[in-house]
N, C-alpha and C positions, 0 to 999 in steps of 0.2 A: 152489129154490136159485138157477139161473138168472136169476129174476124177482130176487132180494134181492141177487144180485150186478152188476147191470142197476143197479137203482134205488141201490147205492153209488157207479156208477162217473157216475152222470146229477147226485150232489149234490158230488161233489168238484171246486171251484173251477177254474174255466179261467185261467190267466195272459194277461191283453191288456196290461200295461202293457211298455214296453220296457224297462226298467231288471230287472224281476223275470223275464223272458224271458231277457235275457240273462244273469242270475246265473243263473238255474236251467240254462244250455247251458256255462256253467263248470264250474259243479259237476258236470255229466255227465261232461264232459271230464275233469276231473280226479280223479273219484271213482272212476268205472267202471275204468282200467284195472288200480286199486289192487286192487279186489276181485278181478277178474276175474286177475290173474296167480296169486295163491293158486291157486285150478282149474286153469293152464294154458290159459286160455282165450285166445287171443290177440283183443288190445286191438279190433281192427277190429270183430271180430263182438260185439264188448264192446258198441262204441257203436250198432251195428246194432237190438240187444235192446235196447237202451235207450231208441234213437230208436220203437220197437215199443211199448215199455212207457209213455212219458209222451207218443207220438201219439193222435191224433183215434182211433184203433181200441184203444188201450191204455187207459188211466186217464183220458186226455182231457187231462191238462195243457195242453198245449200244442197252439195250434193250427196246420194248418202253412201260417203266414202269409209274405208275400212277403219276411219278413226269410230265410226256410230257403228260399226260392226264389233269393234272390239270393245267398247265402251257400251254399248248396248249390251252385249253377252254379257260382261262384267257386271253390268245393273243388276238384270236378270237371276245370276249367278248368287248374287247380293241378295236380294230381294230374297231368297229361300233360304239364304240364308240368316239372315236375320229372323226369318221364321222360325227355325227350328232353334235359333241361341233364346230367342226371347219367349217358349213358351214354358209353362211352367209343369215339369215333369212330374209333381205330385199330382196336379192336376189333372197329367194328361193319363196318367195309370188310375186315375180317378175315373176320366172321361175315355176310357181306351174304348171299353164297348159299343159309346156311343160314337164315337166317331168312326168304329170302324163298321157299326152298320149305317150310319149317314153316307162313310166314302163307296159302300154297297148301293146303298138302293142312287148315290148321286152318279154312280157310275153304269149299274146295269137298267135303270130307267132309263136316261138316254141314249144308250146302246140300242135297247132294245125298239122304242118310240123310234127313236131317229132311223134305223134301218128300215122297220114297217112304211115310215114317212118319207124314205130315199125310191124305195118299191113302188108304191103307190102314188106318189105325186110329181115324183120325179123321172120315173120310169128306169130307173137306176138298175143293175145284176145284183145277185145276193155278195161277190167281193167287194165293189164298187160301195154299194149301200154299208154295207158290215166296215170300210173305212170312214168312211163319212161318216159316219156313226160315233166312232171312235173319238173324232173330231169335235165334237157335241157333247161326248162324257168324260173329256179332259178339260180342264179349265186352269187358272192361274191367281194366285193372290192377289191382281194387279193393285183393290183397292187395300193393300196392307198397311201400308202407309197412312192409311187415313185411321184406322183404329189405334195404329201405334200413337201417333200423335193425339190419341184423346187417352190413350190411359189408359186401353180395356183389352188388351194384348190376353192378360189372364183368365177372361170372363168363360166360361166355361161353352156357352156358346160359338166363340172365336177359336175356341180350343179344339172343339170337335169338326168346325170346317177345316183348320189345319190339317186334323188327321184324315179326313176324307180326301183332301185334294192329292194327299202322296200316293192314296188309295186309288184315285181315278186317273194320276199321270203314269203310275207303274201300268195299270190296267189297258189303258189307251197304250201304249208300247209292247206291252205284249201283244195286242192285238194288231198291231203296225206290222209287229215282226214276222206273224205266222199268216198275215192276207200278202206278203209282199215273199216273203219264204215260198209262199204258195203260187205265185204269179211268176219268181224268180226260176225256181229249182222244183216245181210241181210238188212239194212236201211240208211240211211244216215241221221238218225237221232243226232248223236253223232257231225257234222257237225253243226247244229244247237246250240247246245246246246255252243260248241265253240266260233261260232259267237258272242253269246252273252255274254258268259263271257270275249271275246274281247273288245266288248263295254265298258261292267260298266272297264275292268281294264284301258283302253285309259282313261277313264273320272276322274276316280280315281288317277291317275298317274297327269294326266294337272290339277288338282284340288290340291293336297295334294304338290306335291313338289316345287311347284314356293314359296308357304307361308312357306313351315318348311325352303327351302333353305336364303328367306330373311332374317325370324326369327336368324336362324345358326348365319351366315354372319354378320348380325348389332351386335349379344350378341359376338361374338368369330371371333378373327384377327387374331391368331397365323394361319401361313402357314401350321403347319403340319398336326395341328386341322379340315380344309378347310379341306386339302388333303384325311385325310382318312375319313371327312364327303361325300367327293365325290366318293369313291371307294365304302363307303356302299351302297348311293343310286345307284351307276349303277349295283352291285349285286344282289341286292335287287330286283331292279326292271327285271333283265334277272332271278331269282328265282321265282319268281311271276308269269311271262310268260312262265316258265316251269310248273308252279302248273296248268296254265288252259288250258296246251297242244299245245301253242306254242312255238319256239324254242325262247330262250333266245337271240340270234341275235338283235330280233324282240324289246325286251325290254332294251335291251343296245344302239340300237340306238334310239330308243325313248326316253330313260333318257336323251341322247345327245341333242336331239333335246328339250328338255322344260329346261332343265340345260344351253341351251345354251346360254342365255343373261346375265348370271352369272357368265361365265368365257371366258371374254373377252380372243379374240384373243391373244394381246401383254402384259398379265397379267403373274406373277408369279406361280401362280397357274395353266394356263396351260402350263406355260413351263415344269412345275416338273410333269403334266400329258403326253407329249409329250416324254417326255425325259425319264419315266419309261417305258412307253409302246415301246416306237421304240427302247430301250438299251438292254430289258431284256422278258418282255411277247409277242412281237410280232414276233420277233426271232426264241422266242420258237414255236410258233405258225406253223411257214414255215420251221422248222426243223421236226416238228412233220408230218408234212403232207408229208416231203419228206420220213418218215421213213416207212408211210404205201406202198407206191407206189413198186410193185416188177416187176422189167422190163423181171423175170423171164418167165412173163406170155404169153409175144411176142413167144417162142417157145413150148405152148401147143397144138398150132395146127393151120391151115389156117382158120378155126371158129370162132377163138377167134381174130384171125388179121382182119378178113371179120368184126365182131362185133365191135370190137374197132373202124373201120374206120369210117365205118356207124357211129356210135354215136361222133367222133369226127368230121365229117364232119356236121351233122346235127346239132349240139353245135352252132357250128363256122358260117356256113352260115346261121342261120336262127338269130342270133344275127345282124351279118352283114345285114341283110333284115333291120331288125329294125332299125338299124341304120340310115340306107338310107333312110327309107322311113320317118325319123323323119328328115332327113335333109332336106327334098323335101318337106316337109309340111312345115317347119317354115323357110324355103332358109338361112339354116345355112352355115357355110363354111365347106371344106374340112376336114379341123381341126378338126375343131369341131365332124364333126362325125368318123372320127377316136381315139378321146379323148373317145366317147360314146361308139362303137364298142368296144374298148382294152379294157376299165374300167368293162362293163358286160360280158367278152369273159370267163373269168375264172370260172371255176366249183370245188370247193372243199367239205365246210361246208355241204349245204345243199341234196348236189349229196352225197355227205356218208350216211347221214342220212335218205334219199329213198332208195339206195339199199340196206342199210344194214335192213332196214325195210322189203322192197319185197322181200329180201332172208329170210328173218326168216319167214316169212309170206308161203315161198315156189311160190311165184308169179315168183321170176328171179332166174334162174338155176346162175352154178358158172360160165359162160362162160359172163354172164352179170355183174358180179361182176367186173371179169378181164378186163372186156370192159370199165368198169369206171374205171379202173385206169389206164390204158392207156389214156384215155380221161381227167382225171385228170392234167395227165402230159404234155400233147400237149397243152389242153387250158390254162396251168398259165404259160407257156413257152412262148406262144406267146403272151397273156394276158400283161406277165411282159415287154417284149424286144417291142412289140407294142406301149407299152404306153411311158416306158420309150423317144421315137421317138418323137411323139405324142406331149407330155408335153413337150418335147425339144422345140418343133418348135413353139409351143402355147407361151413359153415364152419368146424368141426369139421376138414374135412379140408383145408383150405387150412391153416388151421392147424398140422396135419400137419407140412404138405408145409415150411411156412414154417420149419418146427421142423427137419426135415431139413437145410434149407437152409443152416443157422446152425450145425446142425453141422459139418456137410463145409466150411465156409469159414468162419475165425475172422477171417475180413477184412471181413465183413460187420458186427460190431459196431456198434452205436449211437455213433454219433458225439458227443460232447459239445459244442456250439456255442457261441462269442464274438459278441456283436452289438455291435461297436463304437459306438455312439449320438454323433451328435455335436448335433442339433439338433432339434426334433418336426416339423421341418419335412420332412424324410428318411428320419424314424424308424418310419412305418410303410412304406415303402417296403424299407428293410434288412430289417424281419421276412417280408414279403413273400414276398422272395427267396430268403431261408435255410430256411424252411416249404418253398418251394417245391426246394428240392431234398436235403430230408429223405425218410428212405423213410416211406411211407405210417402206418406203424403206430409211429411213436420218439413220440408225446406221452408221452413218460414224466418226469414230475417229475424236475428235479434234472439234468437233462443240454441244458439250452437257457438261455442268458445272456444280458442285455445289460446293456451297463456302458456308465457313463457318468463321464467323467474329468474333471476340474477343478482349476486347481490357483489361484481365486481362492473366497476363503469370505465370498463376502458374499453381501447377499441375495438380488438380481438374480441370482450366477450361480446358487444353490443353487433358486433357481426353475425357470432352462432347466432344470438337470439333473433336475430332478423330474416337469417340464412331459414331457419326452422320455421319461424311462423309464414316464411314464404311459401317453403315446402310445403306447408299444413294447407293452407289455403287454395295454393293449386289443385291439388287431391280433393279439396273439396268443392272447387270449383268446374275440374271435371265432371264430376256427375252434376252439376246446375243448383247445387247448394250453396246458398251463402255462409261463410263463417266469418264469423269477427277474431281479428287477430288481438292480442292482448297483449306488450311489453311492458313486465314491472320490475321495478327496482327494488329489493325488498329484502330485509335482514338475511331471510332464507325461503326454502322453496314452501317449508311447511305454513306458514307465516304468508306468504303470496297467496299463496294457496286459500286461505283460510278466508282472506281479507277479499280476494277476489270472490270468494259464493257468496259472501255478505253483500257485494256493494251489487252485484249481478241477480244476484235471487238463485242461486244455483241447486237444480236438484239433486244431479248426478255427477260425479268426476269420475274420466277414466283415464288412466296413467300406467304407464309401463313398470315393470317390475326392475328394480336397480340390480347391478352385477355387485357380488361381494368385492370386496376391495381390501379385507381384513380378517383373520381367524376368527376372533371373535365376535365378527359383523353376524349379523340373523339374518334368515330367509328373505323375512319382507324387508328391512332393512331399518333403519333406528327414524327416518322422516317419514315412512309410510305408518308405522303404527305411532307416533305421534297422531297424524293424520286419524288415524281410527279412532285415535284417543279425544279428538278436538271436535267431530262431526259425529253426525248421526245420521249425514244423510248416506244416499248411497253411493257405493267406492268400487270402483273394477277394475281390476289390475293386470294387466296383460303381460305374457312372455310366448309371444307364437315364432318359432323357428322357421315355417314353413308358409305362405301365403293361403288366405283362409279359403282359395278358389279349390284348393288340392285336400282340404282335410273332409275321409270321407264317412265321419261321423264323427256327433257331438253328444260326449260322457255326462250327466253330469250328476253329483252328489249332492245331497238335498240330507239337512240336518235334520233332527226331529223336531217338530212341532212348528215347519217353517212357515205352514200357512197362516198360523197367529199371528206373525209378521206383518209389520205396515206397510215394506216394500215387498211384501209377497208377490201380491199382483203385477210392480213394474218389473223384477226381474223375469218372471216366464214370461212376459210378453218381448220383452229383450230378447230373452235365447232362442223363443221361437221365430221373431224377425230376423234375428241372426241363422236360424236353420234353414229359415223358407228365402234369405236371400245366398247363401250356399247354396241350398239345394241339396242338403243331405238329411241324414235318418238321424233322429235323435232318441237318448236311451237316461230315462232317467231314474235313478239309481234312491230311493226313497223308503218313507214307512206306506203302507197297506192305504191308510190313512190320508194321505197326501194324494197321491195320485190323483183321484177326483176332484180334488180340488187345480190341479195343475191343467185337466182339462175342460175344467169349467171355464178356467181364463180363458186357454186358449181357445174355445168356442165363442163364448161370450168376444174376444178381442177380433173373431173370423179369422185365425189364423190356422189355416191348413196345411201342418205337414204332418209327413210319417214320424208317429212316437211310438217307444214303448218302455214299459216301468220292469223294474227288478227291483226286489223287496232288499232294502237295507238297514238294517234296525243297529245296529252298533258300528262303532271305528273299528273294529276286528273283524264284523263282514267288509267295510270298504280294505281293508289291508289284503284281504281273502280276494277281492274282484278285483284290485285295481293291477293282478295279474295280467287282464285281456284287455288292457290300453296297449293298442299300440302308437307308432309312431307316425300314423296318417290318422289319427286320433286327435281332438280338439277334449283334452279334459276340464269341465268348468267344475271347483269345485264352490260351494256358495256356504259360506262362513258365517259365524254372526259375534257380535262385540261380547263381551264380559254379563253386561246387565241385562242382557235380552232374553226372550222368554226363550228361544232357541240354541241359547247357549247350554255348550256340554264340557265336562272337563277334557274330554276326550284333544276336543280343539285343541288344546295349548300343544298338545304334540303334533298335529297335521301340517304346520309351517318346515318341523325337521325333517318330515319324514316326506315329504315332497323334495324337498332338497335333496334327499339323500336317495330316493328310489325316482323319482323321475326330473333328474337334472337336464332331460334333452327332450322333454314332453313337453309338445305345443298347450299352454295351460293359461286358464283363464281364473280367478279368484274374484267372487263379487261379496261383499258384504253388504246387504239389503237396508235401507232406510229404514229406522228405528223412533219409535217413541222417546219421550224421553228428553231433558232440557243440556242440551250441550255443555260443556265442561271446559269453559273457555282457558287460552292457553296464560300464564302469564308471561310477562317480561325476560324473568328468568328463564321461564321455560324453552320460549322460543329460541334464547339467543342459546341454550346449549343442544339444541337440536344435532345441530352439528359435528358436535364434538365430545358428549360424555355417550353410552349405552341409560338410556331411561330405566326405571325400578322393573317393569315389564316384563323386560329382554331377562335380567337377571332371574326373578321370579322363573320366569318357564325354563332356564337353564335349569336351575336347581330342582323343581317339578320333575323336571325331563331326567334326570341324575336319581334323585330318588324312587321314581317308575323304574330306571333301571335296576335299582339294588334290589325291590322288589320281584322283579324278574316277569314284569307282564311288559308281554307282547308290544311294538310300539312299530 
């Protein structure tokens, strides 16, 4: 039987040409996870068997040529990196301690077990055992892919294996370097020598790319430009970390991690990093690792089954130690350290590259080789279908919890959003922003707009408007959000505007801030403060210079008595979605009084980032601070209408004097939803939108004139 299943797998065709290589890595990819969800099986261990079944030790298909060496590296590469862009840095200086005594005890438990276990059952020397060892307290995110795709990337759990695993692959290399230093050149001198050109490249890395990345970013806005300025640097820097003798892993999630406030979460740029690596190199990745694997090995002999067990049982338990014992130290939940456990159980990348090391070296016979791939194959099996459970049940209860949340606060509703459009030149920039301080999970059809007004119908203009609302849509259909596009024909924009929240049910509009185009034109311009004048809902007005990946803090001014406000609540939950999807520090600038109430929201809404308050009690302290805005500064200042319990006379002069002191300042202006029965516009009114200055404009000239003659401060 043996013989006749031999002689079928020796006459069925090898693929060498490239084009049928590569259809045949398509159709794996696209085939296998179809099948494999009916079982339950999750997808990773899908392409594992697969890459098993059409490898050099499987059916022979395919051979595993330098294309799944390069495309494998790249997955790999991928894969860490995407770890380090997607986790979230508030979080992880949250979670720093626990993850780095999880990447402790996940790395000197098995060191420590595994060497006693290589001595003692294996009959292994103490260099020999102390690699093997190594080998066992290095592991790999293989199953990352499977939490990314439920959502839980952030969970504080997921976050703290992240930071153990960088912890246990630096670990396992330094220890590579000074057992093989020592076999090579009788010293562990060479070890040293590593260490430190570890140092100067970490310093050099956190030094050099946050400024070339801004520089990039502010000169060049094309998408595709961004795209492959980000693929150089994270080559780049796993190139580097091979030049000083550690493994490129090391330097691809590092890039991740100092690149990380630069490509927000819900951005287009990492959607197209997301979407390249999980379609096409991470694939390849897990196909390639199923191809080395030959289960042929299970029948060379009861040595090699006694080997393999041994090393997959001491993998798996001694990871499991760690787990527990970091849940019994920080009284995590069950969850949680089964999230911890599955995430580090898997041994691929770095377990190749010990023993194929200790075998050229002559330290491990071939009976440890086959021991590792057996062990290969039991830890991402369980690794994968573990987690997969795991990250089930973790999201499940976020869910819950989300579910609660929305009970006990009917103020948290889904906001239905205006994207005012005026040109495609802007128009992905408005979706940007509005994404950007949506709560995480609203992609819900039917509650996200952008319109676009026009009130000439010839061809040229119905071209911009279509040109824009295409723009808009792609941008937002990048990150996997639905928006509806909107073309109206309509006396003017204020008047479109007006007539579209009506028929839509609109909560919020955000619209870009107009260019003067006349002396006596105003800051916000003669349609936006109609606009103020005709609603009461809320209004946001954007003039950002700079893409909001690069701004690396957000100001923002809070008028007095703003928590009275009815849109109290959605603006901070706004600015802090908007901070926690940048990724930077926010500083908001208020009365004594306020404060507590700004962190209630944001508690109450689970929204964790870094804040911090400075007392601002009049327009002459903000004239006094708005000295230390700089130009990588995001200044929100948040305004309020005429009749609101927040309004100050002070207001009517903050339009000029923005104008006039921060003309190049990345600036945002929200006027908060208000009490109050709207002040519809008439006939007349609308149709001179256009064309005269409203009573308004006038009024706060002359206000602003006679503040002057009085001789205060403005």
């Amino acid at each position: 039987m043996n013989y006749l299943v031999t002689t079928l797998l020796t006459r069925l065709p090898v693929i060498t040409e490239p084009v049928p290589i590569f259809l045949t890595v398509m159709a794996i990819i696209l085939v296998t996870p179809l099948l494999l969800n009916r079982l339950k099986i999750p997808h990773v261990i899908g392409l594992i068997i697969a890459g098993v079944a059409v490898g050099p030790y499987g059916f022979a298909l395919l051979d595993r040529d330098m294309s799944f060496e390069v495309f494998g590296q790249v997955g790999l590469l991928w894969l860490m990196f995407l770890a380090g862009i997607e986790i979230d840095m508030y979080h992880l200086r949250k979670n720093l301690r626990k993850g780095l005594v999880f990447g402790f005890f996940t790395f000197s438990i098995p060191l420590v077990i595994g060497s006693l276990a290589a001595v003692a059952l294996m009959g292994m020397g103490i260099l020999e055992s102390t690699l093997l060892a190594s080998m066992f307290a290095a592991h790999t995110l293989l199953a990352y892919p499977i939490v990314a795709r439920l959502g839980v990337t952030r969970s504080p759990a997921v976050i703290i294996a992240i930071s153990g695993t960088i912890v246990t692959v630096l670990g396992s290399l330094i220890v590579l370097a000074g057992v093989t230093g020592i076999v090579r050149d009788g010293s562990a001198d060479s070890l040293l020598r590593i260490l430190g050109y570890l140092v100067v490249y970490c310093l050099a890395i956190f030094y050099i790319y946050p400024r070339l990345t801004a520089y990039f970013f502010k000169k060049y806005h094309d998408g595709i430009q961004q795209f492959i300025y980000v693929l150089v640097m994270l080559f780049l820097a796993a190139a580097a970390a091979g030049w000083i003798g550690v493994e490129g892993v090391f330097g691809a999630f590092y890039a991740g991690l100092v690149l990380n406030r630069f490509i927000p979460a819900r951005s287009t740029l990492m959607g197209r990093l997301e979407f390249v690596g999980n379609a096409i190199f991470i694939p390849y990745f897990l196909i390639g690792v199923g191809m080395l694997i030959d289960l042929r090995v299970v029948t060379d002999g009861w040595n090699t089954l006694y080997i393999a067990a041994v090393m997959s049982a001491v993998a798996m338990s001694t990871k499991w130690i760690a787990a527990l014992v970091t849940q019994k130290i920080f009284s995590l939940t069950g969850v949680d350290r089964s999230i911890m456990y599955q995430l580090s159980n898997a041994h691929t990348a770095v377990a190749l590259a010990v023993v194929m090391i200790g075998y050229r070296m002559g330290l491990f016979g071939v009976e440890i080789l086959n021991g590792t791939v057996v062990m290969i194959l039991v830890t991402c099996s369980v690794s994968s279908m573990g987690t997969a459970r795991a990250a089930t049940k973790l999201k499940v209860q976020l869910i819950e919890q989300a579910d609660e949340e929305l009970g006990r606060d009917e103020s948290t509703t889904r906001p239905r959003t205006l994207l005012a459009i005026s040109n495609p030149l802007t128009a992905a920039g408005v979706v940007d922003l509005a994404l950007a301080m949506r709560f995480p999970d609203s992609s819900v059809p039917g509650d996200f707009y952008a319109l676009h007004v026009r009130n000439d119908n010839s061809a040229s203009a119905r071209a911009i408007s279509r040109n824009s609302l295409d723009v808009a849509e792609r941008a937002a259909a990048s990150v996997e959000v639905s928006l509806t596009p909107i073309e109206r024909y309509d006396l003017n924009i204020v008047t479109g505007v007006l007539n579209t929240m009506e028929e839509r049910d609109i909560t919020e509009v955000v619209i870009g801030l107009h260019r003067r185009n006349a002396l006596i034109d105003t800051f916000l311009g003669n349609k936006l403060e109609h606009l103020l004048q005709s609603t009461n809902r809320m209004l946001v007005v954007t003039r950002c210079f700079n893409p909001l990946s690069t701004m690396r803090r957000i100001i923002v001014a809070v008028p007095k008595k703003a928590q009275f406000e009815t849109g109290f609540r959605r603006w901070v939950q706004a600015l802090g979605n908007l901070a926690r999807h940048i990724g930077c520090h926010t500083e908001f600038w208020c009365e004594d009084s306020t404060a507590p109430m700004i962190r209630t929201v944001l508690q109450q809404a689970r929204i964790e980032v870094p804040v911090s308050f400075a007392t601002l009690e009049s327009f002459d302290d903000f004239v006094v601070k708005s000295a230390e805005v700089g130009d990588d500064d995001l200044l929100v200042v948040v305004s309020s209408r005429r009749a609101a319990v927040s309004f100050d006379s002070d207001m009517e002069s903050m339009p000029e004097f923005l104008r006039k002191y921060f003309a190049n300042t990345n600036l945002l202006l929200i006027y908060p939803s208000q009490f109050g029965s709207e002040a519809p516009m008439t006939m007349a009114e609308t149709m001179a939108t256009d064309l005269i200055a409203p009573p308004s404009t006038i009024y706060l000239w002359i206000n602003s004139f006679l503040r002057r003659l009085r001789g205060k401060k403005i």
